[in-house]
Backbone as CSV, one residue per row, in Angstrom:
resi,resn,N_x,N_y,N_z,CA_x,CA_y,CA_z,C_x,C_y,C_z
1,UNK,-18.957,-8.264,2.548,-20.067,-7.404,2.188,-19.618,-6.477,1.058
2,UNK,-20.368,-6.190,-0.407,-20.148,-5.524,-0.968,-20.279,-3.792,-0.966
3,UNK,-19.570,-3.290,-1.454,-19.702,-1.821,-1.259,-20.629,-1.172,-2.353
4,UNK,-21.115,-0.439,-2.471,-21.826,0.046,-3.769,-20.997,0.769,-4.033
5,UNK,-20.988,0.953,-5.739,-20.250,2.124,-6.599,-20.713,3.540,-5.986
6,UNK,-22.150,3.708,-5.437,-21.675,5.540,-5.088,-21.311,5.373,-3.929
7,UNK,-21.075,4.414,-3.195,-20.296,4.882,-1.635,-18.809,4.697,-2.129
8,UNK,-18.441,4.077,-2.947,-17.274,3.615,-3.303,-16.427,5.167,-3.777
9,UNK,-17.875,5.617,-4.765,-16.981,7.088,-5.639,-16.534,7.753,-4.410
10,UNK,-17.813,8.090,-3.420,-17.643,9.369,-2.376,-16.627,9.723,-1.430
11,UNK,-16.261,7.589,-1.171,-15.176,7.582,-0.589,-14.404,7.766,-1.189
12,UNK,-13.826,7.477,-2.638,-12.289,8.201,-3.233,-12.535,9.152,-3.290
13,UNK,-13.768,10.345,-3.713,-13.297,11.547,-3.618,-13.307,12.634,-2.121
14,UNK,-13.523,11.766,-1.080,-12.953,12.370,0.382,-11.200,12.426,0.185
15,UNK,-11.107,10.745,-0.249,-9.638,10.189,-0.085,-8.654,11.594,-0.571
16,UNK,-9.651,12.003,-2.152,-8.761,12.530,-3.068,-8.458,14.024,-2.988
17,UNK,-9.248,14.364,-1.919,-9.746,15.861,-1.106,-8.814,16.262,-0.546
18,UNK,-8.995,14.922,0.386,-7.988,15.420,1.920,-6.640,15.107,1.861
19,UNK,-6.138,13.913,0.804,-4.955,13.435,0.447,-4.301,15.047,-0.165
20,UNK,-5.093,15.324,-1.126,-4.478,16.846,-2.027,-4.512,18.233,-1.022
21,UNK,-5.453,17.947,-0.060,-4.925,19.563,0.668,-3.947,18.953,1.281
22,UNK,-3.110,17.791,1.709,-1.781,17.919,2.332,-0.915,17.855,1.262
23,UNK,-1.205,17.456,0.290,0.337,17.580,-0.609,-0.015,19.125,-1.169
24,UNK,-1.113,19.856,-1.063,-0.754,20.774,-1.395,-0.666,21.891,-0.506
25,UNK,-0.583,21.511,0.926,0.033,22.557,1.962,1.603,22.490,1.503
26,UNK,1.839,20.866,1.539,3.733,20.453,1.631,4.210,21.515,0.380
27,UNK,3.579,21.446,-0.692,4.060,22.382,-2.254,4.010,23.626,-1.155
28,UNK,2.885,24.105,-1.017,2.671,25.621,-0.432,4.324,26.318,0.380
29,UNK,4.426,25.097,1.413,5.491,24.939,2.377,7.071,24.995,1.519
30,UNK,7.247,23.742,0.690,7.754,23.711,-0.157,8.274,25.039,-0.701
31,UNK,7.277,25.673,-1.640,7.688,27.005,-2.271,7.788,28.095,-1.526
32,UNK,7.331,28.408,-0.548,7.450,29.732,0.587,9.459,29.661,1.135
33,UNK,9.468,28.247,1.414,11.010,28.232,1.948,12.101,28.183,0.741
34,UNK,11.628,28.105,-0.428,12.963,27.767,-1.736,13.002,28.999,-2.472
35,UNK,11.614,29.495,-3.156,11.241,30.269,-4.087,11.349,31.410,-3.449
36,UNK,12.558,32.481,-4.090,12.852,33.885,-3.325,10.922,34.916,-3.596
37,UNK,11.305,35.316,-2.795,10.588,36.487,-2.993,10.195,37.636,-4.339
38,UNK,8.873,37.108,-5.069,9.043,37.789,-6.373,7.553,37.533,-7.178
39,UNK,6.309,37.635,-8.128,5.520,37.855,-8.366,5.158,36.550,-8.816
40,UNK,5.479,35.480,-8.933,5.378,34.165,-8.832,5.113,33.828,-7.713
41,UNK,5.860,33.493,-6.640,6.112,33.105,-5.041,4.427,33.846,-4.756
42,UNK,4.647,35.174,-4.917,2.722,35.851,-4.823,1.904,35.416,-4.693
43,UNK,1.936,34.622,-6.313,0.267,34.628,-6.910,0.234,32.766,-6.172
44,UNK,1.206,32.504,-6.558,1.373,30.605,-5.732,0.910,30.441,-4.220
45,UNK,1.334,31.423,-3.524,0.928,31.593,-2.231,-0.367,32.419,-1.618
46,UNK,-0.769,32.671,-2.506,-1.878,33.774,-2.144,-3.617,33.154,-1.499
47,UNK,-3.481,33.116,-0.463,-4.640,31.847,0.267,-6.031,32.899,0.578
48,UNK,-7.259,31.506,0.307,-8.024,32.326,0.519,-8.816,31.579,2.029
49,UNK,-9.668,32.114,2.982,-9.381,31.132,4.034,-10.850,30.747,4.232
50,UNK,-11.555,30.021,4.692,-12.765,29.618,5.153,-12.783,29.419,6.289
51,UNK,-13.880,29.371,7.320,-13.709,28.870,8.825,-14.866,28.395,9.388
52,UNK,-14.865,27.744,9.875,-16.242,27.009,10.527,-16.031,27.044,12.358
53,UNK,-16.700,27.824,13.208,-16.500,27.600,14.208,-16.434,27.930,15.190
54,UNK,-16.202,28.055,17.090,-16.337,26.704,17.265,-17.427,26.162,17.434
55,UNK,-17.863,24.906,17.120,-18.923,23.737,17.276,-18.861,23.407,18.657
56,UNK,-19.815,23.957,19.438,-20.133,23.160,21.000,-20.837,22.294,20.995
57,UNK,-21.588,21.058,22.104,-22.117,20.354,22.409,-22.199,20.406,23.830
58,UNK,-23.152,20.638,24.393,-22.927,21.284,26.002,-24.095,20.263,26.712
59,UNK,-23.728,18.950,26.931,-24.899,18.144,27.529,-24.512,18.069,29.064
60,UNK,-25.681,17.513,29.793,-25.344,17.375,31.006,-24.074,16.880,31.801
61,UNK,-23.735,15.796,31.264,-22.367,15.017,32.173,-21.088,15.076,30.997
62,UNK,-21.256,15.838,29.907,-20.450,15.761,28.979,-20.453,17.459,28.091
63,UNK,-19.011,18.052,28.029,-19.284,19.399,27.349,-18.110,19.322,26.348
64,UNK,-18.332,19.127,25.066,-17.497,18.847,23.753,-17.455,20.389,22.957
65,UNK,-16.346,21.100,22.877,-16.057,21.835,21.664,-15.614,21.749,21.024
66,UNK,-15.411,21.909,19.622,-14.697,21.095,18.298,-14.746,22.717,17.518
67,UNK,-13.279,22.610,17.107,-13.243,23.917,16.171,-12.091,25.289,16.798
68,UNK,-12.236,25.752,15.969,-12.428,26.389,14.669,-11.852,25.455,13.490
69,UNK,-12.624,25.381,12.432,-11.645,24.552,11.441,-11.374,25.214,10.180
70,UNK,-10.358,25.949,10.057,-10.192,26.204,8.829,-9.323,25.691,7.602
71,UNK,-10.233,25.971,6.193,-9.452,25.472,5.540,-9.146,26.578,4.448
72,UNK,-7.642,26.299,4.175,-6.741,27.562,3.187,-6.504,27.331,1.856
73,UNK,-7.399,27.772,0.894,-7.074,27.053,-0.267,-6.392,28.289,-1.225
74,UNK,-4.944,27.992,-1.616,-4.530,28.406,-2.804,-4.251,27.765,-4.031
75,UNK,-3.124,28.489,-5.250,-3.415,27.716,-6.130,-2.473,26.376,-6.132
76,UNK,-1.437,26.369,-5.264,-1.361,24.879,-5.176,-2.022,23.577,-4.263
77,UNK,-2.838,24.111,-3.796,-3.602,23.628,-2.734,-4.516,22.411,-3.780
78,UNK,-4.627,23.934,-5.430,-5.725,23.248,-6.464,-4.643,22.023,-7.290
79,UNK,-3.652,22.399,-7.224,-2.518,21.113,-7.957,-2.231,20.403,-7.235
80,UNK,-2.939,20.357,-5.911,-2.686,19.284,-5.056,-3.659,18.348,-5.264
81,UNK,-4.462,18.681,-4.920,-5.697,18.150,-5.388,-6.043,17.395,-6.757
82,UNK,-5.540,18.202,-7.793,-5.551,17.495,-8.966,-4.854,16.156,-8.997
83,UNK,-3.473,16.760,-8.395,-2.458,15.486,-8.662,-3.163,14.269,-7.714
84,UNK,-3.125,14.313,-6.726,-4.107,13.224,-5.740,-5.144,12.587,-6.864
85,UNK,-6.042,13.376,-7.287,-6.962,12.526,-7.665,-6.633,12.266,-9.859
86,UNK,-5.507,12.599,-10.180,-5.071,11.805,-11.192,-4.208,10.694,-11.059
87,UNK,-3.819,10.565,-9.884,-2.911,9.019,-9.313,-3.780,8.312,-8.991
88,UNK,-4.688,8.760,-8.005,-5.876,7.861,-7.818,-6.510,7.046,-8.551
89,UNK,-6.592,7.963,-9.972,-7.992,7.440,-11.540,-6.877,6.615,-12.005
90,UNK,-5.328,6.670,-11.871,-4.770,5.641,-12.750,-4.349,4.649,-11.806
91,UNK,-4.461,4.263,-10.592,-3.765,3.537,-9.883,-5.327,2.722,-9.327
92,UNK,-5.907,3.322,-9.107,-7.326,2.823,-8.575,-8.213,2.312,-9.087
């Protein structure tokens, strides 16, 4: 079965989303443990946070909570992201 080109895009750019907030926690991680303490280390680490949550579902024979989910985006979070989805455009 063929895929269409916009399910095709939406799915690389989930891929290229969620692939880049982990390489750009690992950088985050990365630089917090190497990079001493100093006005660089700062501005690299400096997160801003979002949160969604929690999500209940409270049915009769079944009670589901999901959450809190947050997500922390700094500025390598954004070079994570980039890099993910410039490997992607040349490899894909």
């Amino acid at each position: 079965m063929m895929i269409g080109p916009r399910r095709r895009n939406t799915t690389r750019l989930m891929v290229a989303l969620i692939g880049g907030l982990f390489v750009g926690a690992l950088l985050t991680v990365l630089v917090m443990n190497f990079l001493p303490e100093s006005a660089t280390r700062s501005v690299l680490t400096t997160a801003v946070s979002a949160s969604i949550g929690p999500l209940g579902l409270d049915l009769v024979a079944l009670g589901l909570v999901v959450g809190p989910l947050t997500i922390n985006l700094n500025a390598l979070t954004i070079v994570g992201i980039l890099l993910v989805a410039l490997v992607m455009r040349s490899w894909l």
